[in-house]
VOMARVO-595855 format. One record per residue: z negated, x, y of N, C-alpha, C, O, CB in turn; residue number from 1; residue in one letter; chain. Coordinates in steps of 0.05 Angstrom, whole numbers, plus 5000, padded with zeros to 4 digits. Atoms other than C-alpha are relative to their C-alpha. Glycine has a CB too. Layout:
N
{{Z, X, Y}, {Z, X, Y}, {Z, X, Y}, {Z, X, Y}, {Z, X, Y}, NUM, 'A', 'A'};
...
END
This chain:
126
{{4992, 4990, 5026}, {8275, 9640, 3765}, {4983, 4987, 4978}, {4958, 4988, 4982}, {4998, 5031, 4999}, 1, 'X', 'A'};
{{5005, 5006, 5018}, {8261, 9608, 3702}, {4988, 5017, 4972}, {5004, 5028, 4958}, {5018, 4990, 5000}, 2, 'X', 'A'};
{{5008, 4980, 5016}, {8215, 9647, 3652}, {4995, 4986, 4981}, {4987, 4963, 4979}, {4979, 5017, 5008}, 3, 'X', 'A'};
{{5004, 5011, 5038}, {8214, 9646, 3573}, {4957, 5000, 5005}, {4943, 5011, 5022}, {5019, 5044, 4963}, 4, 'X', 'A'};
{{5028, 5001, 4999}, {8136, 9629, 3559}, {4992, 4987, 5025}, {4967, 4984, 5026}, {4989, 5027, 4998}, 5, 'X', 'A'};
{{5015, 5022, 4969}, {8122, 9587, 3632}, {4992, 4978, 4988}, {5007, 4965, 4974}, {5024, 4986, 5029}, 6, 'X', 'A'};
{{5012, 5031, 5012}, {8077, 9529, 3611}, {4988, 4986, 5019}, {4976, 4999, 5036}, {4977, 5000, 4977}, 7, 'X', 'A'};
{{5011, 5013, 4988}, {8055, 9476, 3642}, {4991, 4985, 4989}, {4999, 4982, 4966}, {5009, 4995, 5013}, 8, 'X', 'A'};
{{5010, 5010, 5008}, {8007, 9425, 3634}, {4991, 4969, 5017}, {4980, 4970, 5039}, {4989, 5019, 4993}, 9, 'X', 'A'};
{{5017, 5030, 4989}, {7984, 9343, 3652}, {4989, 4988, 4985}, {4989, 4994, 4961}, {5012, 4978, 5010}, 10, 'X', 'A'};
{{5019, 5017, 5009}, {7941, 9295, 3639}, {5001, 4970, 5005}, {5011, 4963, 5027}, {4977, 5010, 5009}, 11, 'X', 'A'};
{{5004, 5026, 5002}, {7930, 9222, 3627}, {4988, 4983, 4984}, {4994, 4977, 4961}, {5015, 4994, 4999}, 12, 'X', 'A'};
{{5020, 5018, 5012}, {7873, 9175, 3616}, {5011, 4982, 4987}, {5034, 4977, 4996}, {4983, 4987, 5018}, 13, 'X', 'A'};
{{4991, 5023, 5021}, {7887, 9122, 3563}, {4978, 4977, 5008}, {4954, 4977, 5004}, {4999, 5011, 4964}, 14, 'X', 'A'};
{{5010, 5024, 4993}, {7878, 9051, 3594}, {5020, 4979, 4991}, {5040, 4986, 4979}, {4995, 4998, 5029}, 15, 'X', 'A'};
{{4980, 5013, 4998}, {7910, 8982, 3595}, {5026, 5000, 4995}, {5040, 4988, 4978}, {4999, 4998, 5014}, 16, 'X', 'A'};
{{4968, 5001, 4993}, {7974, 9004, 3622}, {5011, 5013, 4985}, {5035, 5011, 4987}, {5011, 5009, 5025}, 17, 'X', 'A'};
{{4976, 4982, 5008}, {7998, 9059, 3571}, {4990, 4995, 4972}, {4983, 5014, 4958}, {5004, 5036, 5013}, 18, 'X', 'A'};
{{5011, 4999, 5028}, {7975, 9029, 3506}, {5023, 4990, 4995}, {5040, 4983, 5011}, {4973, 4986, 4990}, 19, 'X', 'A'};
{{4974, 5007, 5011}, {8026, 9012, 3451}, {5008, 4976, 5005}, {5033, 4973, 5006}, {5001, 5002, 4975}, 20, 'X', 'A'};
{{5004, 5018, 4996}, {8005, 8937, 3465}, {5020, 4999, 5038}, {5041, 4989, 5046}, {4968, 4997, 4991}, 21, 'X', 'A'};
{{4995, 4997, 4968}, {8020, 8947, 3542}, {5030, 4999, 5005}, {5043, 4982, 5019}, {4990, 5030, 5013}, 22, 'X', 'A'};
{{4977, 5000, 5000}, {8083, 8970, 3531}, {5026, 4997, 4981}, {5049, 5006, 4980}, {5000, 5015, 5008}, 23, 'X', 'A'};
{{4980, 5017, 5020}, {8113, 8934, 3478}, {5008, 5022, 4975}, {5028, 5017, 4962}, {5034, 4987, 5018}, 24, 'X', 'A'};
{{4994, 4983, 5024}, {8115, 8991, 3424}, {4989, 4995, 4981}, {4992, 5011, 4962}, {4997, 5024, 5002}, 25, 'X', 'A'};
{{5025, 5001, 5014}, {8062, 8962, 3386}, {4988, 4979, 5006}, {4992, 4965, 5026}, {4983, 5021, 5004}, 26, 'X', 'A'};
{{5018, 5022, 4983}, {8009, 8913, 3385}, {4977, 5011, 4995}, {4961, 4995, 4984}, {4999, 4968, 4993}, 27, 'X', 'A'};
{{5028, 4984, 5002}, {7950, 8964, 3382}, {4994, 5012, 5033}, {5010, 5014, 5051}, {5003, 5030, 4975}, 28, 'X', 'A'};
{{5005, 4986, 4977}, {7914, 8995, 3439}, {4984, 5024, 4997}, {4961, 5030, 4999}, {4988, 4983, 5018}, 29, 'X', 'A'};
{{5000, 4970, 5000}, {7924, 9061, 3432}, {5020, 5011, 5011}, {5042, 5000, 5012}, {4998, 5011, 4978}, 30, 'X', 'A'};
{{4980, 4989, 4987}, {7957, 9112, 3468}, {5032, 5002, 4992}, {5042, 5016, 4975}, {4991, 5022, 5002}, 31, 'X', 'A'};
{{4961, 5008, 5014}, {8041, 9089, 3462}, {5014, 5028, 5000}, {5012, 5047, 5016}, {5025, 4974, 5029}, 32, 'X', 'A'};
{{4976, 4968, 5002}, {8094, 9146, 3439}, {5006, 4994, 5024}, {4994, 5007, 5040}, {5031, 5005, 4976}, 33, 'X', 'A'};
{{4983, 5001, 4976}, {8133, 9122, 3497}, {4995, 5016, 5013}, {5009, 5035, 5019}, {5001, 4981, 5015}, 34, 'X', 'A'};
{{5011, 4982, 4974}, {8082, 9148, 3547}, {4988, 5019, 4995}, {4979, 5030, 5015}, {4983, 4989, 5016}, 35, 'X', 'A'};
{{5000, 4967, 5001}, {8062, 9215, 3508}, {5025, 5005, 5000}, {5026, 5028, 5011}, {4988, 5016, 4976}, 36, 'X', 'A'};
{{4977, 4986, 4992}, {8139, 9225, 3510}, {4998, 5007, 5030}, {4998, 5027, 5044}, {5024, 4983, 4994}, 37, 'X', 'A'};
{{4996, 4991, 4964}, {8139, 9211, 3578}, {4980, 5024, 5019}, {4988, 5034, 5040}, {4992, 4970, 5018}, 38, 'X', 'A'};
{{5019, 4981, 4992}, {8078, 9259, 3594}, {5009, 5021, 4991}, {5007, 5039, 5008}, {4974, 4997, 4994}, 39, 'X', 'A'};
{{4993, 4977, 5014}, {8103, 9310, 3552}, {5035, 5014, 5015}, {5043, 5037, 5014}, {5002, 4988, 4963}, 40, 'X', 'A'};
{{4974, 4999, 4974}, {8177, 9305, 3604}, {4988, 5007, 5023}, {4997, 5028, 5033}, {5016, 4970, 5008}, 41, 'X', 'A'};
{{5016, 4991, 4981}, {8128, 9308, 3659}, {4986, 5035, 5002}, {4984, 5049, 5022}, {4978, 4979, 4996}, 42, 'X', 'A'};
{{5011, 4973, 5005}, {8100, 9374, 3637}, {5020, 5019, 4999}, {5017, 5043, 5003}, {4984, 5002, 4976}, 43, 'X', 'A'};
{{4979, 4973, 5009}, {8165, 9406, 3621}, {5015, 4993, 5026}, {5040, 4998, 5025}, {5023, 4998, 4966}, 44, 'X', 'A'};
{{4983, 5013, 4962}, {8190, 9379, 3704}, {4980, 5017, 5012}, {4984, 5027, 5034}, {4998, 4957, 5017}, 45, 'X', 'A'};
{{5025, 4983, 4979}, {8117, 9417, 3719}, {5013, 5036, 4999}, {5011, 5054, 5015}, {4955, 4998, 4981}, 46, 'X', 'A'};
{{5006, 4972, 5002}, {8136, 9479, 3691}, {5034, 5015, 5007}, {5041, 5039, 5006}, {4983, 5009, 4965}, 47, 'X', 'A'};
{{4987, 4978, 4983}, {8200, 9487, 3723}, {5001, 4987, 5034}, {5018, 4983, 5051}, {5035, 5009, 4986}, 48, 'X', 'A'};
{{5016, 5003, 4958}, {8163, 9467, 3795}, {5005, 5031, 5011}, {4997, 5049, 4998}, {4948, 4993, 5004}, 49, 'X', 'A'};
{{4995, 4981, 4988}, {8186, 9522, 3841}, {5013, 5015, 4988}, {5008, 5038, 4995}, {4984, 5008, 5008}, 50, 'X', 'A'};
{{4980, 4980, 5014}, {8238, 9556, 3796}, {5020, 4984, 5013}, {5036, 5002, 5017}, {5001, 5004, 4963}, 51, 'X', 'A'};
{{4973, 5010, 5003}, {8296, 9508, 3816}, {5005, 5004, 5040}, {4988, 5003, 5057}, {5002, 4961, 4981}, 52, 'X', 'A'};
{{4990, 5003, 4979}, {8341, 9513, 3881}, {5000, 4982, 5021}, {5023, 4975, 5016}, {5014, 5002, 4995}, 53, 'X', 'A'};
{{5001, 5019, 4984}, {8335, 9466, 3934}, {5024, 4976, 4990}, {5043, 4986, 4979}, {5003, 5012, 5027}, 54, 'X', 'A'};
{{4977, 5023, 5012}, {8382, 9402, 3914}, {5001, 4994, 4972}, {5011, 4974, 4962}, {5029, 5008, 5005}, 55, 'X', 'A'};
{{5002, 5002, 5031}, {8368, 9419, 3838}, {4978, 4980, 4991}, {4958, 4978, 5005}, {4992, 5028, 4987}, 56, 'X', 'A'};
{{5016, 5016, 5020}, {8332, 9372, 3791}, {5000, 5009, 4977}, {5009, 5031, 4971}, {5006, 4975, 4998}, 57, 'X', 'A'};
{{4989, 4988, 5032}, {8334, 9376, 3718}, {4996, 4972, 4991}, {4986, 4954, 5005}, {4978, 5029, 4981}, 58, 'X', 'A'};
{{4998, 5026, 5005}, {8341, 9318, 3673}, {4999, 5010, 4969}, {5006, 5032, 4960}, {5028, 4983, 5014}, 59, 'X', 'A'};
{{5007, 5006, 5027}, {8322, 9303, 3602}, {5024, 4992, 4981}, {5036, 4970, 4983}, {4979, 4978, 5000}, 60, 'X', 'A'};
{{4976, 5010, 5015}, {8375, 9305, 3549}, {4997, 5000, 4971}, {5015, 4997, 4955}, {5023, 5016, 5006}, 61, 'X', 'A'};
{{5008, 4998, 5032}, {8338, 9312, 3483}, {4977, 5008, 4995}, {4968, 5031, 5001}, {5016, 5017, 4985}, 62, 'X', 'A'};
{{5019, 4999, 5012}, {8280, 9300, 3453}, {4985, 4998, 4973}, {4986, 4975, 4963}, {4995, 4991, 5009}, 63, 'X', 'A'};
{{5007, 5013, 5026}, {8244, 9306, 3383}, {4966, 5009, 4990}, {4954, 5029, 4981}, {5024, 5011, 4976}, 64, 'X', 'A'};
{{5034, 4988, 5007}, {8173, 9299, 3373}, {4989, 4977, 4983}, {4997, 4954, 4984}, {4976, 5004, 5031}, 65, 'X', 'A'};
{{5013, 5020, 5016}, {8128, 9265, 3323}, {4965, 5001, 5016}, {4952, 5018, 5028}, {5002, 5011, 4962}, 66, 'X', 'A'};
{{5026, 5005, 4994}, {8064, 9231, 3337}, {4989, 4992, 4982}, {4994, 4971, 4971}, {4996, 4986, 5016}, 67, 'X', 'A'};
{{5011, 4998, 5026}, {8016, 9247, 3286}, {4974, 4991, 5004}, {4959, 4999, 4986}, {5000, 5028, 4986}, 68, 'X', 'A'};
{{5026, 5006, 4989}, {7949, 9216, 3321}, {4993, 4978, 5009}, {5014, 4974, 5021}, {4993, 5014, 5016}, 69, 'X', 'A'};
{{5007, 5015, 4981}, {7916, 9152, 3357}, {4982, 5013, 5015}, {4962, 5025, 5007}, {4992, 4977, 4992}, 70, 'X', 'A'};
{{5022, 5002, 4996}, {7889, 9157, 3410}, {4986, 4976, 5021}, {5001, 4966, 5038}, {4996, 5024, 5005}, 71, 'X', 'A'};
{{5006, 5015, 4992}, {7840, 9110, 3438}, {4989, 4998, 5031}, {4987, 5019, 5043}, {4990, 4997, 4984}, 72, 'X', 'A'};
{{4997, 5006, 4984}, {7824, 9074, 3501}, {4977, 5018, 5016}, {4956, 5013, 5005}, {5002, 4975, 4998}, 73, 'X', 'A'};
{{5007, 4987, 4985}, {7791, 9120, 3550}, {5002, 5028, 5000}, {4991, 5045, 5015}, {4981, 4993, 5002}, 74, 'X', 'A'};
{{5000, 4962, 5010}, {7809, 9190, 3520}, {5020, 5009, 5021}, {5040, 4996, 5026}, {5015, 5011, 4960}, 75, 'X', 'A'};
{{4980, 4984, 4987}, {7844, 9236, 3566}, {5016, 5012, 4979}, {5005, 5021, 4959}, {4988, 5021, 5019}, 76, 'X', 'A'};
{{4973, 4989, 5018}, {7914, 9262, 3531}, {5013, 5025, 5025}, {5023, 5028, 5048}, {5030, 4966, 4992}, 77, 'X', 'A'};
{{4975, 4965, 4980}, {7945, 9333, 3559}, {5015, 5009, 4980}, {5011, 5016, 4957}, {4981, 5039, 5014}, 78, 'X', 'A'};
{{4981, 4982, 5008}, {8006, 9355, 3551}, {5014, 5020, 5009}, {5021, 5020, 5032}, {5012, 4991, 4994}, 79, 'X', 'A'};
{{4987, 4974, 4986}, {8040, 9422, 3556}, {5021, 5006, 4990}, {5021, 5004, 4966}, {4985, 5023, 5000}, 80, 'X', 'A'};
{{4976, 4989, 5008}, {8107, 9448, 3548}, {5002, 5023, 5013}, {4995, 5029, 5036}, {5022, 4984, 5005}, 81, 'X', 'A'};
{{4989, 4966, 5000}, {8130, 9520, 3543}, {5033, 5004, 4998}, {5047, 4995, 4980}, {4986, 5017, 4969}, 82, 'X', 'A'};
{{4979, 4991, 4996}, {8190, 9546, 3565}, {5010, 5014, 4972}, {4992, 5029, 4967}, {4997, 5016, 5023}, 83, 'X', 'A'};
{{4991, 4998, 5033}, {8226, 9564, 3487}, {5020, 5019, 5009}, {5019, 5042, 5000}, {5013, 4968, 4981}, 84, 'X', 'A'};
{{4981, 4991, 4996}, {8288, 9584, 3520}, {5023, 4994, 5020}, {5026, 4970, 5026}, {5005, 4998, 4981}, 85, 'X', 'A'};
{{4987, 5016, 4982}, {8345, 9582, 3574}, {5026, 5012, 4998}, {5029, 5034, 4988}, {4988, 4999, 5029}, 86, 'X', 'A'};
{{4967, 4997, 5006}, {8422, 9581, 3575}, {5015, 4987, 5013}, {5023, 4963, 5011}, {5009, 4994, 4976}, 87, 'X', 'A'};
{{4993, 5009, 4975}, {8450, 9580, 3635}, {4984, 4974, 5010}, {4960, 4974, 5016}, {5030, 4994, 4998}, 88, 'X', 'A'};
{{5016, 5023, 4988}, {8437, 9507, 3659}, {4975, 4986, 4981}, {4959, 4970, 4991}, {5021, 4977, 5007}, 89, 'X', 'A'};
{{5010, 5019, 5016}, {8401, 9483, 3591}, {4971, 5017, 4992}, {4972, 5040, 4986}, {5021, 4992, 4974}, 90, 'X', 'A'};
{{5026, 4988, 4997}, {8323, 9498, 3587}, {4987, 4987, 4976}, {4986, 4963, 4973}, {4985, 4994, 5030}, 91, 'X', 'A'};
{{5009, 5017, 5019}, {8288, 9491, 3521}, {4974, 5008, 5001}, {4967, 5031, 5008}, {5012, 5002, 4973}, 92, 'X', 'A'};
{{5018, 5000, 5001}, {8223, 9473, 3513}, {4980, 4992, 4976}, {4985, 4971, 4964}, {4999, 4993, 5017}, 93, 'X', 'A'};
{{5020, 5010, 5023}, {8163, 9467, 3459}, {4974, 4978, 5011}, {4963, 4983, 5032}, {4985, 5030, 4986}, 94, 'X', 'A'};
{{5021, 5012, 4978}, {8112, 9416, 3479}, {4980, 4983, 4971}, {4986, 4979, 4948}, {5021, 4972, 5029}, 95, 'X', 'A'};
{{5025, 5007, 5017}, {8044, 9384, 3448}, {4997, 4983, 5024}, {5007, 4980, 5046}, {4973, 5025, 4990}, 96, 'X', 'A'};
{{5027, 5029, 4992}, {7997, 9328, 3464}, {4972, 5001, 4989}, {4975, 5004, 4964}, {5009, 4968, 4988}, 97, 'X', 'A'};
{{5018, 5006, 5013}, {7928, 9322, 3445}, {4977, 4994, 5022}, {4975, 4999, 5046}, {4995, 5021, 4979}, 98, 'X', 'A'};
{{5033, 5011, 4986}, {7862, 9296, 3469}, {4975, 5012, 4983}, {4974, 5027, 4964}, {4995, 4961, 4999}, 99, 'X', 'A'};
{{5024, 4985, 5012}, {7788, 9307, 3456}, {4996, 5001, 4976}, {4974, 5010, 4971}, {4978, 4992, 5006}, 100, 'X', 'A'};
{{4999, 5003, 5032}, {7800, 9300, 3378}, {5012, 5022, 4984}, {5005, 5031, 4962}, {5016, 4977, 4992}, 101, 'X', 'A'};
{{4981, 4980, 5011}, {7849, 9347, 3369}, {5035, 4990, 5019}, {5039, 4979, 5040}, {4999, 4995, 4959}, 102, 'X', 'A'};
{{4978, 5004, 4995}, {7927, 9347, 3369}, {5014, 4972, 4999}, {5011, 4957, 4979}, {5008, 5016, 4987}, 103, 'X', 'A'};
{{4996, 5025, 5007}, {7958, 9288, 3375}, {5032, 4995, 4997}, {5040, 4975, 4984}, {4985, 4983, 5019}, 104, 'X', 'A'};
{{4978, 4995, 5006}, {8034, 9309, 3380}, {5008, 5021, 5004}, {4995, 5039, 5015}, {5014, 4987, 5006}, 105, 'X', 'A'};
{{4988, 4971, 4990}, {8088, 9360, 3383}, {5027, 4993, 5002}, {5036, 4970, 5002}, {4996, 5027, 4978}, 106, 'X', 'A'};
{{4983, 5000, 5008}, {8150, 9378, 3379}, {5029, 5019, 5025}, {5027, 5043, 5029}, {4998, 4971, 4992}, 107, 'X', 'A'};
{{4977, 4982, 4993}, {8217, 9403, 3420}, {5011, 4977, 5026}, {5011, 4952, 5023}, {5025, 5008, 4970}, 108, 'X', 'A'};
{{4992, 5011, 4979}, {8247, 9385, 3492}, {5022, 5015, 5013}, {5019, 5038, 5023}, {4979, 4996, 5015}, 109, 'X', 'A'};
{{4984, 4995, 4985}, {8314, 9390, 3520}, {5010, 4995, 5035}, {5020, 4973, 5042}, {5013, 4994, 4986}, 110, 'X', 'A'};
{{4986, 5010, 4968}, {8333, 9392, 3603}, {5017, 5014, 5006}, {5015, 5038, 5001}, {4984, 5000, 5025}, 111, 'X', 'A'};
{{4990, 4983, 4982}, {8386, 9411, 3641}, {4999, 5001, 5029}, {4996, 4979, 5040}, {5019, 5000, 4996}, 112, 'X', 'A'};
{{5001, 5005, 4969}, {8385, 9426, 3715}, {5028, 4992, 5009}, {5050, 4993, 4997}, {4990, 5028, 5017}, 113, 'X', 'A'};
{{4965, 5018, 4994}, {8440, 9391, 3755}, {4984, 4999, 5030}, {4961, 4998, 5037}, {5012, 4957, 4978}, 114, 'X', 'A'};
{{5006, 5010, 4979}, {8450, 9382, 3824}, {4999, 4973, 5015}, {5019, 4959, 5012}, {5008, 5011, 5007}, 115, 'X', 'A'};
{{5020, 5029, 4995}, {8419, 9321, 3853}, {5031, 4983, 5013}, {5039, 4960, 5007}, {4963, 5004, 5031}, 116, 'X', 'A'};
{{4982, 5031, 4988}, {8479, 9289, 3894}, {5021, 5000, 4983}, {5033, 4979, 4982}, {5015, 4999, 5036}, 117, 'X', 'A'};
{{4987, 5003, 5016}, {8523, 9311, 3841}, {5011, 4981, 4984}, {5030, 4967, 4980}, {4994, 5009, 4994}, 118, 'X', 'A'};
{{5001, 5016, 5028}, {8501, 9285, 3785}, {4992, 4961, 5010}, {4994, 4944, 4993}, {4968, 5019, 4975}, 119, 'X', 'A'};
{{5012, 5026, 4989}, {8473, 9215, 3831}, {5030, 4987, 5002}, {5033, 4962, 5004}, {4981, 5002, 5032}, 120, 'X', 'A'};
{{4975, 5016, 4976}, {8551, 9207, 3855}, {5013, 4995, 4969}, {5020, 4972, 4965}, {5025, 5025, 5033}, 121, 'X', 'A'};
{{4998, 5005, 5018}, {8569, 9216, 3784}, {4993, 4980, 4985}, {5008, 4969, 4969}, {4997, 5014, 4997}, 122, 'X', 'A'};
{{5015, 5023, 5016}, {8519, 9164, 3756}, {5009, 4976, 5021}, {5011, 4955, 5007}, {4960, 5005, 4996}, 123, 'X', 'A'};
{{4993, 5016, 4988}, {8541, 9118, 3815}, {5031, 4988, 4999}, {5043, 4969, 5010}, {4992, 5009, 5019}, 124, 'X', 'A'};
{{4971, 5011, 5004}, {8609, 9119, 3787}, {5005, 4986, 4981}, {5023, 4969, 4981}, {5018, 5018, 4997}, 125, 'X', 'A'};
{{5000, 5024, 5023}, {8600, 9086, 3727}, {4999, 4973, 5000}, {5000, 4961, 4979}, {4984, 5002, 4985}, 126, 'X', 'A'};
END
């Protein structure tokens, strides 16, 4: 079962590989939106860990967050997303970023759960 308020939380050192430079968002080396989006998806997949059915996944269908911060090369970045709201299959979530400085983003996350060979046989049809 899926609960309003469930948060979850990860983490990720800022090296090399996830700077803006690294991954082509930028030519700075500082931590890239890309990969606080992507950490900030990660966190909202943690926090429905053990709520979903066997064969279920959930999948990312909307995202809107601003990144109001750098941060630099060795800072750990955590992010957490909070369960906002759920409707039927569609799970909304609030989610942040920040490191030892402070905040470094926020903003709003859509998933829905789907079942895995489903939606795979579906995407294999295209």
């Amino acid at each position: 079962m899926i609960t309003i308020g469930k948060t979850a939380a990860v983490k990720a050192t800022v090296d090399e590989n996830n700077t803006a430079r690294a991954v082509g968002s930028g030519n700075l080396d500082v931590f890239a939106t890309p990969m606080m989006i992507a950490l900030m998806e990660r966190a909202a997949c943690e926090a429905l860990s053990g709520a979903l059915e066997v064969g279920q996944t959930s999948v990312g269908t909307q995202i809107n967050v601003s990144h109001t911060a750098a941060s630099p090369p060795g800072s750990t970045v955590t992010a957490t997303a909070t369960v906002m709201g759920v409707s039927g299959r569609k799970i909304e979530f609030a989610v942040t970023a920040g490191d030892g400085a402070g905040e470094i983003g926020n903003g709003t996350h859509v998933r829905f759960i789907v079942d895995e060979t489903k939606f795979m046989a579906k995407t294999n049809e295209r």
